[in-house]
C-alpha positions in Angstrom: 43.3 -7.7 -6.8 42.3 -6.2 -3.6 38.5 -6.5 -3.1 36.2 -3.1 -3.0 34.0 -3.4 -0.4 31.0 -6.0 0.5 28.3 -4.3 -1.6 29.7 -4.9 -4.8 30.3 -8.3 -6.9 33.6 -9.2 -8.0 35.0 -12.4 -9.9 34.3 -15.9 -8.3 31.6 -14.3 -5.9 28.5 -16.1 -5.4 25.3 -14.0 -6.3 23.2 -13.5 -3.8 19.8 -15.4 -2.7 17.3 -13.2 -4.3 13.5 -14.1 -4.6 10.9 -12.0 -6.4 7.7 -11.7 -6.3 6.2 -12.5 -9.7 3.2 -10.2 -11.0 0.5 -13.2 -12.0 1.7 -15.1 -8.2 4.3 -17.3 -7.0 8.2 -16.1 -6.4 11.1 -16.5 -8.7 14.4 -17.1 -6.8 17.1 -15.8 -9.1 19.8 -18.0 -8.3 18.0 -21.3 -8.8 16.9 -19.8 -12.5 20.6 -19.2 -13.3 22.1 -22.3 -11.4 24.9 -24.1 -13.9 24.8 -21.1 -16.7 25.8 -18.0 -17.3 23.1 -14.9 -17.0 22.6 -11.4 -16.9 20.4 -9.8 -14.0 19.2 -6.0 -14.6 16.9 -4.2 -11.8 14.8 -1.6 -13.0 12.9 0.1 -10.5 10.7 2.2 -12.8 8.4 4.6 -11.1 7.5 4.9 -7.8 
């Protein structure tokens, strides 16, 4: 299957290096929190 375009995931991509700032300090980077299992990532951007 043809692949969409770069901004969107498909099967067997890796997800992107993504570190976020925690609220209490320090950073969380997303993909070494997932690394070897499977996981769901959800962005909320509530109000600005």
């Amino acid at each position: 299957m043809p692949k969409v375009n770069d901004l969107i995931l498909d099967t067997g991509d890796a997800f992107p290096n993504i570190e976020i700032d925690l609220v209490g300090g320090g950073k969380l980077s997303i993909t070494d929190h997932l690394k070897g299992s499977w996981g769901c990532v959800l962005f909320y951007r509530s109000h600005w």
